[in-house]
N, CA and C atoms as an extended XYZ file, in Angstrom:
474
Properties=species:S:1:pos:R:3:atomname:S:1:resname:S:1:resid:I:1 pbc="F F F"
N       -21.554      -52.964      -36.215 N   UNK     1
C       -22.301      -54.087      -35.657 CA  UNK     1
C       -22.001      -55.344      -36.473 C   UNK     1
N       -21.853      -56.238      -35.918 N   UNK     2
C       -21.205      -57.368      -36.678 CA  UNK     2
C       -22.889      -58.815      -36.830 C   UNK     2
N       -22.865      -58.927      -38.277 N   UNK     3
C       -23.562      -60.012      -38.562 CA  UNK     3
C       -24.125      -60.936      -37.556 C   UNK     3
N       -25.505      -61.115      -37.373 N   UNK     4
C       -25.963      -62.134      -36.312 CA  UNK     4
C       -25.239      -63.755      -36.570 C   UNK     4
N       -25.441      -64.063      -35.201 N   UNK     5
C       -25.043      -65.728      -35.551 CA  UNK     5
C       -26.397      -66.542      -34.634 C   UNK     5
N       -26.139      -67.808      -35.252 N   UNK     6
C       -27.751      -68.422      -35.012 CA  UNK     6
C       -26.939      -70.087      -34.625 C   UNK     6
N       -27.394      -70.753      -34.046 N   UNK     7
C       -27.053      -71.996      -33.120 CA  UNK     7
C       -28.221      -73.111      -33.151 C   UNK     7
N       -28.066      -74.164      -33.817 N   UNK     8
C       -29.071      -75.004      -33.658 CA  UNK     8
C       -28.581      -76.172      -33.881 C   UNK     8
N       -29.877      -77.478      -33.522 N   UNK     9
C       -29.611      -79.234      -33.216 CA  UNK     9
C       -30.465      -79.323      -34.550 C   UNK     9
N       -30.130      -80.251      -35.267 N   UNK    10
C       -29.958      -81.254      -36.332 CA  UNK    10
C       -30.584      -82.691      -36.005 C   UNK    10
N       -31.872      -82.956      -35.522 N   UNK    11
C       -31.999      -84.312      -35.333 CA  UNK    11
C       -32.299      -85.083      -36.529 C   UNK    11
N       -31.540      -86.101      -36.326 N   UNK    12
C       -31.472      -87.339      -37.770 CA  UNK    12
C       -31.741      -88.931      -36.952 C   UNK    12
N       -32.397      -89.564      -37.770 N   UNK    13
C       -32.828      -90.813      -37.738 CA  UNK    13
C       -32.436      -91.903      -38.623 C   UNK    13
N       -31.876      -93.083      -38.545 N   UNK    14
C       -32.003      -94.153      -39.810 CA  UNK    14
C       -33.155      -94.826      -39.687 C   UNK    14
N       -33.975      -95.088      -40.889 N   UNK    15
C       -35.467      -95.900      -40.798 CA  UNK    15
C       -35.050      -96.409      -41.948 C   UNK    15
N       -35.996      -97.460      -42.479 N   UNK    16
C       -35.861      -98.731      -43.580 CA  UNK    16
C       -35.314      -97.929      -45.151 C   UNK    16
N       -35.880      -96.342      -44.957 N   UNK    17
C       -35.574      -95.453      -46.363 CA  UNK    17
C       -34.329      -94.824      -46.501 C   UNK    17
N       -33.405      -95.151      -45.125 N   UNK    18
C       -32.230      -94.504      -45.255 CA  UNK    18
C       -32.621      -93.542      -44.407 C   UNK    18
N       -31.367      -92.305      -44.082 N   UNK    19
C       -31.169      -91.239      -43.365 CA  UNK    19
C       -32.320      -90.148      -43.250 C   UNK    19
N       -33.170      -89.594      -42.048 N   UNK    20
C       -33.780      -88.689      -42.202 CA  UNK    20
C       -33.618      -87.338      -41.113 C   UNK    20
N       -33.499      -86.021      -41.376 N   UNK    21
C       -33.730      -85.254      -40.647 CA  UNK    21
C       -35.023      -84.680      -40.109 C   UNK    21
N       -34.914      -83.921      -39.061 N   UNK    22
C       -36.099      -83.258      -38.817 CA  UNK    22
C       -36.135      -81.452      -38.769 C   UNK    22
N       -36.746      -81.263      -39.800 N   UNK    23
C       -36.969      -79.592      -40.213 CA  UNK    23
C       -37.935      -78.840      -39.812 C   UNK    23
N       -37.721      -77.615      -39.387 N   UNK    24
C       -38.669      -76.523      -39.149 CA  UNK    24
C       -39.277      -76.229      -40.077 C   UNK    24
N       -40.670      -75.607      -40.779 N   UNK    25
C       -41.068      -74.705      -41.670 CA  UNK    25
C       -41.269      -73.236      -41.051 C   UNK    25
N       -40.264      -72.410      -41.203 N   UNK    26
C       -40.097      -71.173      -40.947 CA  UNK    26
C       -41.616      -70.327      -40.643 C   UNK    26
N       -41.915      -70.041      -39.530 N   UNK    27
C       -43.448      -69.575      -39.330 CA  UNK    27
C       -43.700      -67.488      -39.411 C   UNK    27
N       -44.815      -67.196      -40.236 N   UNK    28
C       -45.273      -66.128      -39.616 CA  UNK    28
C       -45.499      -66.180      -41.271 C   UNK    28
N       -45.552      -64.876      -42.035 N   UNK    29
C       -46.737      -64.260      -43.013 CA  UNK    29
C       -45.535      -64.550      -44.088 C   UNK    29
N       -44.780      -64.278      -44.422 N   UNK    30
C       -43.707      -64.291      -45.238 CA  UNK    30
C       -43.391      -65.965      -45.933 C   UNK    30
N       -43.138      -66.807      -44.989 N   UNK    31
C       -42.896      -68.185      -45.968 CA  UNK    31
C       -44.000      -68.956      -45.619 C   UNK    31
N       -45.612      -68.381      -45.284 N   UNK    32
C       -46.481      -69.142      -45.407 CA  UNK    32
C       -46.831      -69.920      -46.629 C   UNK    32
N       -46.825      -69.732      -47.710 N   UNK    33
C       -46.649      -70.222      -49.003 CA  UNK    33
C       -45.718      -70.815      -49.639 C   UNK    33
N       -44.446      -71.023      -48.684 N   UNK    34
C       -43.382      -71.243      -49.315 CA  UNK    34
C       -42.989      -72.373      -48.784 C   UNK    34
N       -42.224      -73.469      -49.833 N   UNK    35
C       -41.742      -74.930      -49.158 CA  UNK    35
C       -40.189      -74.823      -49.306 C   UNK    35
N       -39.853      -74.289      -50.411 N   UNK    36
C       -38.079      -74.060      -51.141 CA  UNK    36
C       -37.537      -73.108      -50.440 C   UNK    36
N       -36.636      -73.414      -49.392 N   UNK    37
C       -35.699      -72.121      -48.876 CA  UNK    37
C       -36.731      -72.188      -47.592 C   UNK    37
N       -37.824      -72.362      -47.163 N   UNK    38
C       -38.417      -72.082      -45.478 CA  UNK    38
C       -38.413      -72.849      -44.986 C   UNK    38
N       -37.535      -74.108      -45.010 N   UNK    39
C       -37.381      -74.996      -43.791 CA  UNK    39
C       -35.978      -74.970      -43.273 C   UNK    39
N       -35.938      -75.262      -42.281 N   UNK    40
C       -34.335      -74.406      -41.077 CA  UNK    40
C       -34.137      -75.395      -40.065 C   UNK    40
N       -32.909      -75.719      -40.015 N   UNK    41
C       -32.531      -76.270      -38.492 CA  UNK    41
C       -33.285      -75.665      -37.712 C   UNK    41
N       -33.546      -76.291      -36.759 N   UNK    42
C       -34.103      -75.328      -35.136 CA  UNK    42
C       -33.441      -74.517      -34.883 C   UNK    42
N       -32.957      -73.480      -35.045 N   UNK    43
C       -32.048      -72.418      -34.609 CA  UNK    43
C       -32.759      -71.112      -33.550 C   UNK    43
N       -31.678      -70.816      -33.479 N   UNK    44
C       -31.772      -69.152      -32.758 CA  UNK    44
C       -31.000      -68.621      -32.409 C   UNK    44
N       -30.768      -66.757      -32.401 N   UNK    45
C       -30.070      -66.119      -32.308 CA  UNK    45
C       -28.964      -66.231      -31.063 C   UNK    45
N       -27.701      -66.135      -30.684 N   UNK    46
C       -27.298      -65.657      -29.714 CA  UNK    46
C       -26.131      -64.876      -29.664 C   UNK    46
N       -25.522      -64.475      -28.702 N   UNK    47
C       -24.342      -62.946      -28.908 CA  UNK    47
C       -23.186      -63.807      -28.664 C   UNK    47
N       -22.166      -64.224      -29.342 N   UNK    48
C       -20.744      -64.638      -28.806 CA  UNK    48
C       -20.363      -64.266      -28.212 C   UNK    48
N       -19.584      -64.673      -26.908 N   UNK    49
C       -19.089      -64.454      -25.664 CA  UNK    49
C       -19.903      -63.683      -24.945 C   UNK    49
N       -21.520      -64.124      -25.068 N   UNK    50
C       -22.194      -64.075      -23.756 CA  UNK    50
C       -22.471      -65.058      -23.772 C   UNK    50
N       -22.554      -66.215      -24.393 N   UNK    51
C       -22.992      -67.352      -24.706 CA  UNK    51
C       -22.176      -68.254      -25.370 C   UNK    51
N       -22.402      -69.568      -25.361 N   UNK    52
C       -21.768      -70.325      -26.198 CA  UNK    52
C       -22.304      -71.041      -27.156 C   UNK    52
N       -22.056      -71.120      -28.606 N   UNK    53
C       -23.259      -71.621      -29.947 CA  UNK    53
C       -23.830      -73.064      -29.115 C   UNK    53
N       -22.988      -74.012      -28.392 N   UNK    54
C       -23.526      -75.235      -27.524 CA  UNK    54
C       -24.889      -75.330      -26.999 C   UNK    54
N       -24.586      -74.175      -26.044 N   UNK    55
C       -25.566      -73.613      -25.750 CA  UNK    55
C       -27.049      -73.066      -25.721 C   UNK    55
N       -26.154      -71.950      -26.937 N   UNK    56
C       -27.462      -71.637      -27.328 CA  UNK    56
C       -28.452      -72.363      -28.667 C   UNK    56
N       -28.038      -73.764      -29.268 N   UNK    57
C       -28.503      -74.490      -29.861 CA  UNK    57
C       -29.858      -75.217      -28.792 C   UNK    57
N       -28.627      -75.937      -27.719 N   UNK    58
C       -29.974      -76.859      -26.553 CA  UNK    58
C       -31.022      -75.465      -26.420 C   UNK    58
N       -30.774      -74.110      -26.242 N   UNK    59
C       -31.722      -73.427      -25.386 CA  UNK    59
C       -32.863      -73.225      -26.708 C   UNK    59
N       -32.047      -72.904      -27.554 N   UNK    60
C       -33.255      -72.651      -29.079 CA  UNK    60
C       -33.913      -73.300      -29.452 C   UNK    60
N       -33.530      -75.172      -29.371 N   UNK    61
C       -34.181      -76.137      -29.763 CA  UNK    61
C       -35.900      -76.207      -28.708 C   UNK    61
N       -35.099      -76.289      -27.542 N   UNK    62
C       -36.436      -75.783      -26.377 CA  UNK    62
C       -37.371      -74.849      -26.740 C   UNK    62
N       -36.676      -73.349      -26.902 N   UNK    63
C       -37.513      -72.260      -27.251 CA  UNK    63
C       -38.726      -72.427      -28.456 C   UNK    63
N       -37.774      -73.529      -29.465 N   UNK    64
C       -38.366      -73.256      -31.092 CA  UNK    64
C       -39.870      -74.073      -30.909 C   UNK    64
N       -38.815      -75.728      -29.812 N   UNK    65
C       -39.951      -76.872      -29.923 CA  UNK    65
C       -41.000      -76.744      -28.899 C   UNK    65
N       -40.614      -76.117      -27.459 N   UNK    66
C       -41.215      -76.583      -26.855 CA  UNK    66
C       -41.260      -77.883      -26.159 C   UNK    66
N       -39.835      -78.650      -26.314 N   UNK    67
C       -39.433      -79.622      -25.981 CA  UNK    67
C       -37.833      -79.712      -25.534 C   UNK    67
N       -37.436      -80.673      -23.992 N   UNK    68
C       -36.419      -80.461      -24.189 CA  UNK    68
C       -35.314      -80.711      -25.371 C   UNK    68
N       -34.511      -80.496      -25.267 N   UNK    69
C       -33.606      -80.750      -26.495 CA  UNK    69
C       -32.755      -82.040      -25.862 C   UNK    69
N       -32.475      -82.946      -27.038 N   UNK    70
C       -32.327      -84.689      -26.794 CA  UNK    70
C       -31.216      -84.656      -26.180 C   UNK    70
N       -30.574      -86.233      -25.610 N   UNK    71
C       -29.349      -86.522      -24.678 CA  UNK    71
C       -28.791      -87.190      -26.156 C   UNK    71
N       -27.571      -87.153      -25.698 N   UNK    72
C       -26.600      -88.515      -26.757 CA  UNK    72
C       -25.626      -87.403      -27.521 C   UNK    72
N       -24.947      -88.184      -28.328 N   UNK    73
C       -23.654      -87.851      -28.851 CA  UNK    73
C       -24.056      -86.590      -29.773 C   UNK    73
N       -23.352      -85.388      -29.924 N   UNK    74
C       -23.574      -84.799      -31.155 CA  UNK    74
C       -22.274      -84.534      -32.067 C   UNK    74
N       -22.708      -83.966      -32.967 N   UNK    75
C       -21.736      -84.570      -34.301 CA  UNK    75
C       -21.719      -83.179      -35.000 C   UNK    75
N       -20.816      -82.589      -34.414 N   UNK    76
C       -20.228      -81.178      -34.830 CA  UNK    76
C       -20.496      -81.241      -36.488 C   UNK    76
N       -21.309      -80.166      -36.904 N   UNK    77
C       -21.605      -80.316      -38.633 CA  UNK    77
C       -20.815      -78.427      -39.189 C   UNK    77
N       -20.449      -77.843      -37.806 N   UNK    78
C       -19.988      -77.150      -38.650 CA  UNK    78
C       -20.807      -75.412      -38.728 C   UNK    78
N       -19.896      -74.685      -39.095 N   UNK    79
C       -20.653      -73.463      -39.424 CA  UNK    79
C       -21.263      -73.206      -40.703 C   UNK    79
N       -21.991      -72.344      -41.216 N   UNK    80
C       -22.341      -72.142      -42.669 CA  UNK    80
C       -22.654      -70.473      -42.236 C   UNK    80
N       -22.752      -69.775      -43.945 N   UNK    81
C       -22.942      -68.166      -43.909 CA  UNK    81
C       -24.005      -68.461      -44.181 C   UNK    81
N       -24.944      -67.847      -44.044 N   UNK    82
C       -26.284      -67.778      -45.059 CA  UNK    82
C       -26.367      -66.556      -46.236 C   UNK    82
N       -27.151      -66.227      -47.143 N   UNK    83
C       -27.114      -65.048      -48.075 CA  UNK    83
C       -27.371      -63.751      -47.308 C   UNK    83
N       -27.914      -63.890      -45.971 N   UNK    84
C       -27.962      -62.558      -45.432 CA  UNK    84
C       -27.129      -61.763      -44.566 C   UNK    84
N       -26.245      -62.678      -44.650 N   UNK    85
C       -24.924      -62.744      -43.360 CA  UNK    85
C       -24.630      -63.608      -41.910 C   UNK    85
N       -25.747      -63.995      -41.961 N   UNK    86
C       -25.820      -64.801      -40.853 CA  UNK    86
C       -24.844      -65.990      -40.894 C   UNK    86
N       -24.232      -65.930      -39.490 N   UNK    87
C       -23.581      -67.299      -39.538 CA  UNK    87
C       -24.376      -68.051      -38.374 C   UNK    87
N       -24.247      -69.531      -39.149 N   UNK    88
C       -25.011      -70.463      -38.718 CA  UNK    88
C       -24.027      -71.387      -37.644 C   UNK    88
N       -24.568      -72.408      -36.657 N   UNK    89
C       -23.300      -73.316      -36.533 CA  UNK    89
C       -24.279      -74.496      -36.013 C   UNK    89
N       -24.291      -75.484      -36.453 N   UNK    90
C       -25.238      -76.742      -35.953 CA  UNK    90
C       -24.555      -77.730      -35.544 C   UNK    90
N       -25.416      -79.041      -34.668 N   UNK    91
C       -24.767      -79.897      -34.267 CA  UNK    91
C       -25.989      -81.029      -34.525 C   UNK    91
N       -25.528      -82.611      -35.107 N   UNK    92
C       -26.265      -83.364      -35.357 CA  UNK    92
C       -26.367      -84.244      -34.028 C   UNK    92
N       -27.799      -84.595      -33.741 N   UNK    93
C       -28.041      -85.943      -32.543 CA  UNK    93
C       -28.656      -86.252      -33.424 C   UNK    93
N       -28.752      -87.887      -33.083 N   UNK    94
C       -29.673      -88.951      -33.203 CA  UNK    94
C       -30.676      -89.163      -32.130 C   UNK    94
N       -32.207      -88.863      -32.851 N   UNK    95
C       -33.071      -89.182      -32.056 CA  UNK    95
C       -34.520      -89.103      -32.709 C   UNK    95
N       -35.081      -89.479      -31.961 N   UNK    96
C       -36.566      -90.079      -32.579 CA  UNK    96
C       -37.854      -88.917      -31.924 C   UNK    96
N       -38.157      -88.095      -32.526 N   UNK    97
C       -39.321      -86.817      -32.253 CA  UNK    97
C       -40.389      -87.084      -32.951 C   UNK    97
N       -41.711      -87.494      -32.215 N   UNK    98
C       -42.828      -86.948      -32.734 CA  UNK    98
C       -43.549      -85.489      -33.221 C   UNK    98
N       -43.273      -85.135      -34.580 N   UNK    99
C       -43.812      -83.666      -35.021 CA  UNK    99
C       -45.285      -83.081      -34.048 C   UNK    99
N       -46.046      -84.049      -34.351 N   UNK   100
C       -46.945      -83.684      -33.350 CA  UNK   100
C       -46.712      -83.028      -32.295 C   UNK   100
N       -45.327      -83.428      -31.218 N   UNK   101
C       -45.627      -83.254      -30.151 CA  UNK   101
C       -44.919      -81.623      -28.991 C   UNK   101
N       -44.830      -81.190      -30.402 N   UNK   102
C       -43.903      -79.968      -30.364 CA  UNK   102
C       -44.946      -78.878      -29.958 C   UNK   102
N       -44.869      -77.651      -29.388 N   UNK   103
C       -45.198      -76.404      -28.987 CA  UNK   103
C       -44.603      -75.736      -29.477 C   UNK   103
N       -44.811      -74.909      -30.466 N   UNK   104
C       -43.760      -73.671      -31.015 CA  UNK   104
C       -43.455      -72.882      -30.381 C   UNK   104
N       -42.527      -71.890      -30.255 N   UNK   105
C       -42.445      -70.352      -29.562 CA  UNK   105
C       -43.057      -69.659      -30.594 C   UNK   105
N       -43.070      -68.672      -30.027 N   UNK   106
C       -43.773      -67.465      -31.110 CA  UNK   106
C       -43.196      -66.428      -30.923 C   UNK   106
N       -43.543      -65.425      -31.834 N   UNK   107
C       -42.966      -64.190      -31.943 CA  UNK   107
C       -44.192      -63.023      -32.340 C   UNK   107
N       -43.475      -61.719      -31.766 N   UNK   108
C       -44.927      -60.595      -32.279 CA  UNK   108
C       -44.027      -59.728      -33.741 C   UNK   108
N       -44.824      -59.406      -34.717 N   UNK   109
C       -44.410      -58.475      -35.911 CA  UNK   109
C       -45.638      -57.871      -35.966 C   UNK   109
N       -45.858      -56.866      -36.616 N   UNK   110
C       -46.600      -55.549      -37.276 CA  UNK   110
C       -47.031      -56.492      -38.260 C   UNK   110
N       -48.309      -56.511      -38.371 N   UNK   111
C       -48.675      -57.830      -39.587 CA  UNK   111
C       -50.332      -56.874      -39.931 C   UNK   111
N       -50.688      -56.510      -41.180 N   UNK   112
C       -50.096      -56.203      -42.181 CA  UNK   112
C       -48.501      -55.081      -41.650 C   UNK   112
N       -47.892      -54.646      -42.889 N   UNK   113
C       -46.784      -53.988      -43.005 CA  UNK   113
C       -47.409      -52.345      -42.435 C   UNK   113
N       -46.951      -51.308      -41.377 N   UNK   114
C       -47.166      -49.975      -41.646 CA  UNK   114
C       -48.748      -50.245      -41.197 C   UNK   114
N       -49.596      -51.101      -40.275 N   UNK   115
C       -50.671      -51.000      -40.099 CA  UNK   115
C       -51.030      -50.549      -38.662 C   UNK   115
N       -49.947      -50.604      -38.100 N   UNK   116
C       -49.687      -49.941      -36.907 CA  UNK   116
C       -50.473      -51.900      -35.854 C   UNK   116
N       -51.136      -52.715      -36.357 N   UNK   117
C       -51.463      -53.774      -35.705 CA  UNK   117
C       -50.464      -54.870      -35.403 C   UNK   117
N       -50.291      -55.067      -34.023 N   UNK   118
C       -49.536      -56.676      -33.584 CA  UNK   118
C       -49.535      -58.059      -33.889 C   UNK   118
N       -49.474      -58.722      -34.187 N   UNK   119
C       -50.017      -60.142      -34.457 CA  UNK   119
C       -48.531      -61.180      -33.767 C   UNK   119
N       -49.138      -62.172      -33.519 N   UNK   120
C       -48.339      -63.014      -32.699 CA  UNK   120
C       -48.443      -64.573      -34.121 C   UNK   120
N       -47.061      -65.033      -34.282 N   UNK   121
C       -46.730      -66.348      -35.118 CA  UNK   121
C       -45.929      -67.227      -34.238 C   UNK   121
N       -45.984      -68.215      -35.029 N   UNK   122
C       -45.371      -69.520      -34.772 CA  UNK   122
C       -43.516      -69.496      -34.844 C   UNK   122
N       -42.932      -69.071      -34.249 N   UNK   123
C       -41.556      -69.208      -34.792 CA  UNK   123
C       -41.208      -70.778      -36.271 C   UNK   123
N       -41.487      -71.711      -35.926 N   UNK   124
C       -42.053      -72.665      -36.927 CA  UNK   124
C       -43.289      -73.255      -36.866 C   UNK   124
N       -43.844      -73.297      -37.329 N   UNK   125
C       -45.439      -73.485      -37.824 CA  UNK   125
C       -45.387      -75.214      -38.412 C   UNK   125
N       -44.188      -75.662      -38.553 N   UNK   126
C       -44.477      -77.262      -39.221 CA  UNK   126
C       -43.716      -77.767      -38.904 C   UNK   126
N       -43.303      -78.654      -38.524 N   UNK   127
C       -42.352      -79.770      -37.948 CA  UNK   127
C       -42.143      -81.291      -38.639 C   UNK   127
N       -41.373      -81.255      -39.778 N   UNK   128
C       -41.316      -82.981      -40.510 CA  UNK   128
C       -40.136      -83.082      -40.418 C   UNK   128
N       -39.961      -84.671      -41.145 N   UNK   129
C       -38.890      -85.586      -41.102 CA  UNK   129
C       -38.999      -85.644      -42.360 C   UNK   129
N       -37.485      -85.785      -42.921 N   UNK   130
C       -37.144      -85.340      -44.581 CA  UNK   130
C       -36.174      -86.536      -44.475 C   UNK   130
N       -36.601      -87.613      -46.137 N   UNK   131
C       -35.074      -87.824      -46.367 CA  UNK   131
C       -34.468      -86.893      -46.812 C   UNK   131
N       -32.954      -87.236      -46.928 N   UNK   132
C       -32.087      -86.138      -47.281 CA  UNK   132
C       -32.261      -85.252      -48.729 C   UNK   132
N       -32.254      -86.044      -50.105 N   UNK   133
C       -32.706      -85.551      -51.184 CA  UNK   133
C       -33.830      -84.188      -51.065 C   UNK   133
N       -34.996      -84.985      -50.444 N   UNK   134
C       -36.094      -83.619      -50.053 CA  UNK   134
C       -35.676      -82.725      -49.494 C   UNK   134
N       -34.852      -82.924      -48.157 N   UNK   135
C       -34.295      -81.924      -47.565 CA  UNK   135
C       -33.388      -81.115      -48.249 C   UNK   135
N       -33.104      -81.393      -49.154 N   UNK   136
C       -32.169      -80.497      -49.682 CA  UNK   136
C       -33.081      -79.426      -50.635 C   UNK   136
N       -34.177      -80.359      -51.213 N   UNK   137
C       -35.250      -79.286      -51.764 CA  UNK   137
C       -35.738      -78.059      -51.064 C   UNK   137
N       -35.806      -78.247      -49.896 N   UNK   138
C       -36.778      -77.412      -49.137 CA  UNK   138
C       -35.974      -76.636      -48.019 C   UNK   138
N       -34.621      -76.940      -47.404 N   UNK   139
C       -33.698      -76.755      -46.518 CA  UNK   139
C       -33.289      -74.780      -47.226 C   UNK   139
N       -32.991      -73.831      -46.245 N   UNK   140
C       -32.708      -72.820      -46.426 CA  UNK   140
C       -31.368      -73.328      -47.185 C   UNK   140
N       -30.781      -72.666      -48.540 N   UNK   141
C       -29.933      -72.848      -48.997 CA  UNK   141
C       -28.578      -73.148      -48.435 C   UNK   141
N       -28.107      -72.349      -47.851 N   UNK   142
C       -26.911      -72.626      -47.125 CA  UNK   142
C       -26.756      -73.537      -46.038 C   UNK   142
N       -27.704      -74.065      -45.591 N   UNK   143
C       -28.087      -74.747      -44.591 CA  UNK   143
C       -27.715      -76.100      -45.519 C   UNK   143
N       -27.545      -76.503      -46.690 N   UNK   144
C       -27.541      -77.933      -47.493 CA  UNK   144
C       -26.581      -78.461      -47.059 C   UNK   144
N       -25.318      -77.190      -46.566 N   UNK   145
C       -24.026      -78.116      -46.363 CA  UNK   145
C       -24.365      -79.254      -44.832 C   UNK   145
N       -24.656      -78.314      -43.950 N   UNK   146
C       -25.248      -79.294      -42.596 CA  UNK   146
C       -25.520      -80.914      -43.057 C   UNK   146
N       -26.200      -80.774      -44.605 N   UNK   147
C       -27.472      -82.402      -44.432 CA  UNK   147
C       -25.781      -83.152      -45.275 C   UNK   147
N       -24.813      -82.363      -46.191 N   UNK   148
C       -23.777      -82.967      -46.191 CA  UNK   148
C       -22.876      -83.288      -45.499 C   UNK   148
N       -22.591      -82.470      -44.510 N   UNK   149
C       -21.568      -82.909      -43.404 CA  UNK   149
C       -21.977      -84.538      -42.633 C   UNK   149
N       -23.327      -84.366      -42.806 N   UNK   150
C       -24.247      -85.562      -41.372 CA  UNK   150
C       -24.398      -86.537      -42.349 C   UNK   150
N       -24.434      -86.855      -43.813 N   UNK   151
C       -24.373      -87.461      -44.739 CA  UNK   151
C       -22.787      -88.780      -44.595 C   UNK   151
N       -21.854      -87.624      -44.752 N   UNK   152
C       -20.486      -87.899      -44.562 CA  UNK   152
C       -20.271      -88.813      -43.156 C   UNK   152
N       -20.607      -87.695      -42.375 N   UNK   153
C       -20.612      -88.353      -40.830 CA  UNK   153
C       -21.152      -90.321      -41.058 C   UNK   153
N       -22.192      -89.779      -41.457 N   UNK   154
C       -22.920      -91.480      -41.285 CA  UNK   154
C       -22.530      -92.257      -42.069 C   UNK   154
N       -22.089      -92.064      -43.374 N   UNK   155
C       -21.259      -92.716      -44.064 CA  UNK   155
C       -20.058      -93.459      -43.642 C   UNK   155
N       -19.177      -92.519      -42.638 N   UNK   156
C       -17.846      -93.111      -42.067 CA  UNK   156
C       -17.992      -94.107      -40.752 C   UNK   156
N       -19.213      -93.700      -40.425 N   UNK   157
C       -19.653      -94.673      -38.892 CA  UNK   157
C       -20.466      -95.632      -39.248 C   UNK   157
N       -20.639      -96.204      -40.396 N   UNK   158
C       -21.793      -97.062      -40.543 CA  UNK   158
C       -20.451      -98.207      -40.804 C   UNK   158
């Protein structure tokens, strides 16, 4: 069985502080406490060649936000591995999202562990806008290269 791959949009903004993205905080029992490493592109899973990562980025961004996923140019940032095997592949738009105005998807897990009980979470539970520096604090590790690629990007188009 070959390593999952995961597909997601990158929205970034320029405001008076310079460059900002907008991050998930990874939802359910596990990175409730956690700020370093639980915030994520909007992503989600999909199977290569039933799908296309294009694809399944617009459909995940929907699924994650609850919103459609934005119009306008995107700005190929690239694949990344993560530490668990996962390969990632994102794409940056420019656009302007109110956190507020998001609906999460959710998901069901066994919550406690072995308790035989269901519980239903937030696929992301928090929705902000990071300058980049922060984002790099709090961004799932491998995910840092993304806020460099879109760094670069804006650098050469400005």
């Amino acid at each position: 069985m070959s390593a999952p791959h995961s597909a997601g949009l990158l929205l970034y903004r320029h405001t008076g502080d310079g460059l900002q993205v907008l991050l998930g905080h990874m939802g359910g029992p596990f990175f409730a406490r956690r700020e370093a490493g639980a915030w994520t592109v909007p992503k989600g899973e999909y199977r290569p060649g039933e799908e296309t990562a294009w694809h399944a980025a617009r459909r995940e961004f929907r699924e994650e936000l609850g919103l459609p996923p934005p119009g306008g140019a995107a700005v190929e940032l690239g694949e990344v591995r993560q530490s668990g095997g996962k390969t990632v592949t994102a794409w940056a738009v420019e656009a302007d999202l109110d956190p507020a105005a998001i609906t999460p998807g959710t998901f069901l897990m066994e919550w406690p562990p072995r308790s035989g009980r269901t519980r239903e979470f937030p696929e992301l539970d928090r929705v902000a806008w990071f300058g980049l520096d922060r984002a790099r604090d709090v961004i799932v590790k491998a995910q840092s290269a993304f806020l460099d690629r879109l760094a670069e990007h804006s650098e050469r188009t400005r």
